[in-house]
C-alpha positions as CSV (number, residue, x, y, z in Angstrom):
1,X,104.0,-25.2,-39.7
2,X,102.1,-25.4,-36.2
3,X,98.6,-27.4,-36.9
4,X,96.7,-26.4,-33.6
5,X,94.1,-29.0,-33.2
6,X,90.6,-27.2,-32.7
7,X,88.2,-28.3,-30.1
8,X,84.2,-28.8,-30.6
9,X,80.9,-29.5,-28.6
10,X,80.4,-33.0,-27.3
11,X,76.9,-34.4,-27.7
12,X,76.2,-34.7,-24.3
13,X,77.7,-30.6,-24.2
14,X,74.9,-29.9,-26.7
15,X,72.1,-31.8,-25.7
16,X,72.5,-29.9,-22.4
17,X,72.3,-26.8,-24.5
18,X,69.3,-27.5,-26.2
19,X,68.1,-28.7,-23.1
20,X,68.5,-25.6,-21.4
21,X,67.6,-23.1,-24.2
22,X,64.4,-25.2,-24.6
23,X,63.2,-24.8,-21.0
24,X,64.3,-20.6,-21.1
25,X,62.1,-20.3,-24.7
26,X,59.3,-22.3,-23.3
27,X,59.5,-19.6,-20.0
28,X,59.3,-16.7,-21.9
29,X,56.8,-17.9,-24.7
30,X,54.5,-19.0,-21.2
31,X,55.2,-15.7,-20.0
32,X,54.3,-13.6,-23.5
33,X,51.5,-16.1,-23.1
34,X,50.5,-15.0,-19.8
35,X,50.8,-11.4,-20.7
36,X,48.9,-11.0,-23.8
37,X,46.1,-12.9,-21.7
38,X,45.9,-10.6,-19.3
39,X,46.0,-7.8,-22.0
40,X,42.7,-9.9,-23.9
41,X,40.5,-9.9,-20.1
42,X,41.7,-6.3,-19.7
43,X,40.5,-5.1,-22.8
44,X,37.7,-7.1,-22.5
45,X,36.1,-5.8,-19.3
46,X,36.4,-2.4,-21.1
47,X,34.3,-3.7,-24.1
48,X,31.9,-5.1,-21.0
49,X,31.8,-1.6,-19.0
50,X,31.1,0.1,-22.1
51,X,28.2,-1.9,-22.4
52,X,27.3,-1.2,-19.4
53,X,27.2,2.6,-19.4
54,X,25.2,2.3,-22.7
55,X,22.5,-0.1,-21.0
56,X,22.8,2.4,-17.6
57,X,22.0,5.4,-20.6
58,X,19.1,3.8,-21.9
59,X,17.8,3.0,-18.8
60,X,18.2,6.8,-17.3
61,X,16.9,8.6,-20.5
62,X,13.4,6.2,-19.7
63,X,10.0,7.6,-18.0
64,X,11.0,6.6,-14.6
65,X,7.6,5.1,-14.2
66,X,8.9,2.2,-17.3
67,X,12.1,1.6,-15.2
68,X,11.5,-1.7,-14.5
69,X,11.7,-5.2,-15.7
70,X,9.2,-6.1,-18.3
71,X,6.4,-8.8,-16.6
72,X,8.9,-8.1,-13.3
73,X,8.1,-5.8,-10.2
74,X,9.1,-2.8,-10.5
75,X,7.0,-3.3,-13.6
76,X,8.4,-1.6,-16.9
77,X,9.4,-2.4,-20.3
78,X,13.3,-3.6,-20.0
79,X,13.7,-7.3,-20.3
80,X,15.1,-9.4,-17.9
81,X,17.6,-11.4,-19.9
82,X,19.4,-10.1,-23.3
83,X,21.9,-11.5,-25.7
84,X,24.4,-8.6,-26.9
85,X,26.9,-9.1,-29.5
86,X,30.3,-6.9,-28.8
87,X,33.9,-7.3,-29.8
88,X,32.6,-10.7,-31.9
89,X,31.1,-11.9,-28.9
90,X,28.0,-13.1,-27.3
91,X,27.6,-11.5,-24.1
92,X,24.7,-12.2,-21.6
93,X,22.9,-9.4,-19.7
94,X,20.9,-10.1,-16.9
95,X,19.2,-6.6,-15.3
96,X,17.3,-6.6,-12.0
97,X,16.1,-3.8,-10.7
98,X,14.5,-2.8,-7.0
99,X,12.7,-0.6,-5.4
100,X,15.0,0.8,-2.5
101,X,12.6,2.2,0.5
102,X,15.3,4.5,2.3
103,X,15.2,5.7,5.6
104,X,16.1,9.0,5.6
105,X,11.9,9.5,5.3
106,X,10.7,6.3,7.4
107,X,9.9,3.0,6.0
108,X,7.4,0.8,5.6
109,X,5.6,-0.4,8.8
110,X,8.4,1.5,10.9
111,X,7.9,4.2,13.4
112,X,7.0,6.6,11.8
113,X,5.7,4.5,8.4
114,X,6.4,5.6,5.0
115,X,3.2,5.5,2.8
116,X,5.3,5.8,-0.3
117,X,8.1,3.3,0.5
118,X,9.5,3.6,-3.3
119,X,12.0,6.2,-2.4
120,X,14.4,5.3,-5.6
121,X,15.3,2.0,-8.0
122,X,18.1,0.2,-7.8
123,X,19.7,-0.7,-11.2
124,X,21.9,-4.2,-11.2
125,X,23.4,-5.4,-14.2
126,X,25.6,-9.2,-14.4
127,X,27.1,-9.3,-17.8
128,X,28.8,-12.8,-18.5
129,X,30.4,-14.5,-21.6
130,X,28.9,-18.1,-21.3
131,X,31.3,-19.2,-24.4
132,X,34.2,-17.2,-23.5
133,X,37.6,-18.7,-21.8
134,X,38.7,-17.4,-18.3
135,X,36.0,-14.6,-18.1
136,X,34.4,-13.8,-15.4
137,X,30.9,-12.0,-14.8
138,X,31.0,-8.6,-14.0
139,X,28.3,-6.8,-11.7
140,X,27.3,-3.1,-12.1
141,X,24.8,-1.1,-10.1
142,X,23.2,2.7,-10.4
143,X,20.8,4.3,-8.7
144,X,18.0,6.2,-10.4
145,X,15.5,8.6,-8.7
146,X,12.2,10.1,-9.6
147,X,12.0,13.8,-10.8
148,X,8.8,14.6,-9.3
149,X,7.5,14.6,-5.4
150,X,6.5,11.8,-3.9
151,X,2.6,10.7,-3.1
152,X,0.9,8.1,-1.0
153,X,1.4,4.7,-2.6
154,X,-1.5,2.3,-3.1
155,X,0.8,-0.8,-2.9
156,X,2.3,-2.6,-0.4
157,X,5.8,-4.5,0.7
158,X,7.0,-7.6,0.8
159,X,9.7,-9.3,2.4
160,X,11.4,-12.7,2.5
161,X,13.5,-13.8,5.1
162,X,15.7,-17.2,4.6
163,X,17.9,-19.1,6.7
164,X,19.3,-22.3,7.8
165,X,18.0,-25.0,10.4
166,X,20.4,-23.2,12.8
167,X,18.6,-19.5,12.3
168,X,21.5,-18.3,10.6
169,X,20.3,-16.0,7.7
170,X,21.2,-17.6,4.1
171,X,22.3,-14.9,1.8
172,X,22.5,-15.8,-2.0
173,X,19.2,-17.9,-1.9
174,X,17.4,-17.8,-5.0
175,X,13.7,-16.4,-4.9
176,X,11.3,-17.2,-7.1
177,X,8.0,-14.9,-6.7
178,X,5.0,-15.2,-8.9
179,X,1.6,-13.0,-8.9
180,X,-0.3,-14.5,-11.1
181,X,-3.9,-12.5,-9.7
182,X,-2.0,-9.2,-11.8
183,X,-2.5,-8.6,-14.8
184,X,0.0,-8.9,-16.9
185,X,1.3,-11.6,-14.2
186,X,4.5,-10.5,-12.0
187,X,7.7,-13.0,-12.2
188,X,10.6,-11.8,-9.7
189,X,13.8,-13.8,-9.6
190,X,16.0,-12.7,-7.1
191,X,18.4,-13.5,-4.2
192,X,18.6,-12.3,-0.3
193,X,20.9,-10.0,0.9
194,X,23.9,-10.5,3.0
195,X,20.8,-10.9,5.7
196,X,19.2,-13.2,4.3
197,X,16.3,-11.1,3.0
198,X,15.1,-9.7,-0.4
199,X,12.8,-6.9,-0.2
200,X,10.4,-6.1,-2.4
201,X,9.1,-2.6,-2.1
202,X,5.4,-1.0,-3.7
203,X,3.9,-4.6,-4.4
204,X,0.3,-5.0,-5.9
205,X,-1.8,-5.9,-3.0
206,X,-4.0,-9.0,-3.1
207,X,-5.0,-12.0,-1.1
208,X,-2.8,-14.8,-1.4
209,X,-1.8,-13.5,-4.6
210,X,2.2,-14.1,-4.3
211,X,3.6,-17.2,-4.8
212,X,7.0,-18.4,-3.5
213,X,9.8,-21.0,-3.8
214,X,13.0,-20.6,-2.2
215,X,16.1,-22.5,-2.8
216,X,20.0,-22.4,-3.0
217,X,22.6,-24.2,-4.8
218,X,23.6,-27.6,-2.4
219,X,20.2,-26.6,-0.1
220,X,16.9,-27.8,0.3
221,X,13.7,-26.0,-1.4
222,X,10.7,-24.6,0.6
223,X,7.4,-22.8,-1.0
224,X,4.4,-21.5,-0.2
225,X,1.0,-23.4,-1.3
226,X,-2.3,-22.8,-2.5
227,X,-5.0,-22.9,-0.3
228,X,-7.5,-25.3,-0.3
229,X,-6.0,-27.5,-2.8
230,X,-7.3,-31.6,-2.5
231,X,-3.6,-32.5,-1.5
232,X,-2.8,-29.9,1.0
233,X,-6.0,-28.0,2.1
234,X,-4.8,-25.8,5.1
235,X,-1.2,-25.4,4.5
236,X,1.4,-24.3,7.4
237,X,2.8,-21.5,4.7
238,X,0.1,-20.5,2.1
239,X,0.6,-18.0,-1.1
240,X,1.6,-14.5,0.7
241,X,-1.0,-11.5,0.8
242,X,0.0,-8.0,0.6
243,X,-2.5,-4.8,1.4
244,X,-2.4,-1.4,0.8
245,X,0.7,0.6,2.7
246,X,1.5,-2.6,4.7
247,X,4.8,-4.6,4.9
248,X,4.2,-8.4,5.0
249,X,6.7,-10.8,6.2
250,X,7.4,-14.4,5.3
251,X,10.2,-16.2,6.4
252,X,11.5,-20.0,4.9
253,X,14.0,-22.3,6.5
254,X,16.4,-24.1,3.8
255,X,19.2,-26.0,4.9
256,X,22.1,-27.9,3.2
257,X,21.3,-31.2,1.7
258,X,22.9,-35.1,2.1
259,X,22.6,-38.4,0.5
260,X,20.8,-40.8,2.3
261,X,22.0,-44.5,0.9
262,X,19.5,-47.3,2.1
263,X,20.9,-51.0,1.7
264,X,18.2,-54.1,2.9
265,X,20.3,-57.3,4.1
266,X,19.8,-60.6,6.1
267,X,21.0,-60.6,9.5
268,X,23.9,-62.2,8.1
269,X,24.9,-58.7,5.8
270,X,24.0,-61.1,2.8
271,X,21.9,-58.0,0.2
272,X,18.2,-58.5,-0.5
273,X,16.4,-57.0,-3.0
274,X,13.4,-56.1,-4.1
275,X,12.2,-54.7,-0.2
276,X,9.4,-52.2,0.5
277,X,10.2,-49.4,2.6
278,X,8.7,-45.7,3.1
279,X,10.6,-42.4,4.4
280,X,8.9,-39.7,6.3
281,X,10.1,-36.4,7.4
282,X,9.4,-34.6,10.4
283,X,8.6,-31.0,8.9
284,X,5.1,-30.5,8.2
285,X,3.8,-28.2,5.6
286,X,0.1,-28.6,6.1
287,X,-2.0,-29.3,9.8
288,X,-5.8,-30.8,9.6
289,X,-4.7,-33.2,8.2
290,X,-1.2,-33.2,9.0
291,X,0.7,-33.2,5.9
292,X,4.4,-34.0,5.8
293,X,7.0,-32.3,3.2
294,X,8.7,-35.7,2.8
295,X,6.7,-38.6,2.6
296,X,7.6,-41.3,0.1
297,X,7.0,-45.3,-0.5
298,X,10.1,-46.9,-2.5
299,X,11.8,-50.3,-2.9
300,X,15.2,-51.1,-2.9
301,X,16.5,-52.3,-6.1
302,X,17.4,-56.1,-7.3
303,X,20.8,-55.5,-4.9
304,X,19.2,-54.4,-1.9
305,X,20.4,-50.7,-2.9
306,X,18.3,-47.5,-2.7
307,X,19.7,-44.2,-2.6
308,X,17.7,-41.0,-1.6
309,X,19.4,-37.6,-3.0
310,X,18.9,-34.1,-1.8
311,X,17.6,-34.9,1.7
312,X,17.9,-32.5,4.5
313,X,16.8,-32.5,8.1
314,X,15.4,-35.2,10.1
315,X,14.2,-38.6,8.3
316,X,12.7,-41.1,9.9
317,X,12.5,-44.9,7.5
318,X,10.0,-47.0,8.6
319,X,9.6,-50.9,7.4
């Protein structure tokens, strides 16, 4: 009888296995992973685009004169901001909508003009999921017409041009316009155009009725001001006025914004506290008497520290 002597795994031969078979099931449980996360967005901007084309229906089966944003120019009774629940969850929609003045009939204060500049609205939709993971906003747009003719328009334009301390137009900056001489008030929140402008077609006319503040994310923030007021009584850039089949034109100049970090010390570099100091800007925002945008008294702190955030353009510290 022949005893044949039968060979096994050494523990360093299986460790290596296990090794190895751990690192393939971790791969393809990452890439099922992967997979059935792409499958959950995909499926989930079809949930979103539904909801789209339903909020694009309801908006299309409306009067066209109550296509608008509710308290918003175009005025009309859809509200600006809504909270939908789809698929289990919370989904933000944010509509704007714009009067479009096309060109194929003139526009406003061209050659020749168009009297009724509000050739057609402009429907934009952003639909985000504020609590959902790895989503991104969507944007859809739509056009919608009027049925009937057109007729001469009793309203004005507006438009706001923005750019940056080197006249380069800033698109993306966030406008804030307010009206509060109509009644109800107008509120537009908006942003320019790849040119740095946001037009805003058949506005209410009215003398220094439109109030503005422009800004951008990492820039600097300019407005218009009332006139008259004790602290600024002739200001460089007061509250916009529209009139009747006119386009007015405002431009602002934002620019990108620093830290200025202010340290008081001996001639020696040894920190002293507790020092007075002011800071003055050279841009002025209202003339007789000259009014600067930045002028500000401070102290640095009990270690000769003070920092001034969200500065922008030319400063000038004075002891």
């Amino acid at each position: 009888m022949i005893n044949k002597k039968q060979k096994g795994f050494s523990l360093i031969e299986s460790l290596v296995g296990v090794a190895v078979f751990t690192v393939i099931a971790v791969g393809v449980y990452q890439a099922y992973a992967k997979v059935m996360e792409v499958v959950r967005i995909s499926n989930f901007k079809i949930i979103v685009a539904a909801l789209a084309n339903e909020q694009f229906e309801i908006i299309r089966n409306l009067p066209y004169v109550d296509v608008g944003i509710a308290g918003g120019l175009p005025s009309g009774k859809i509200q600006r901001e809504q909270i939908l629940t789809r698929d289990n969850a919370e989904l933000k929609v944010v509509t704007t909508i714009r009067s479009i003045d096309d060109s194929f009939d003139g526009i406003i204060g061209g050659v020749p003009s168009d009297n009724s500049p509000a050739d057609y609205k402009l429907v934009q939709l952003d639909i985000s999921c504020p609590l959902c993971k790895n989503f991104t906003a969507l944007s859809f747009t739509a056009q919608v017409g009027p049925r009937a003719l057109e007729t001469s328009s009793n309203n004005g334009a507006l438009f706001v041009k923005v750019f940056d301390a080197n006249g380069q137009p800033v698109s993306g900056a966030t406008v804030h316009i307010e009206n509060n001489q109509a009644i109800p008030a107008i509120v537009i929140d908006d942003t320019t155009n790849n040119e740095g402008i946001l037009q805003v077609i058949d506005a209410p006319p009215g003398a220094e009725a439109y109030e503005i503040i422009v800004t951008k994310s990492g820039y600097s923030q300019e407005k218009t001001y009332p006139t008259g007021a004790l602290e600024n009584p002739n200001p460089a850039k007061p509250h916009a006025t529209v009139a009747v089949q006119q386009l007015t034109q405002i431009s602002f100049a934002i620019d990108k914004t620093s830290t200025l970090d202010v340290s008081s010390v001996t001639e020696t570099c040894l920190p002293v506290g507790n020092i007075d100091l002011s800071l003055k800007g050279s841009k002025l925002i209202g003339a007789s008497p000259n009014i600067l945008k930045y002028d500000t008294v401070h102290a640095t702190d009990a270690t000769g520290k003070k920092q001034y955030p969200i500065l922008s353009g030319t400063l000038t510290p004075w002891p």
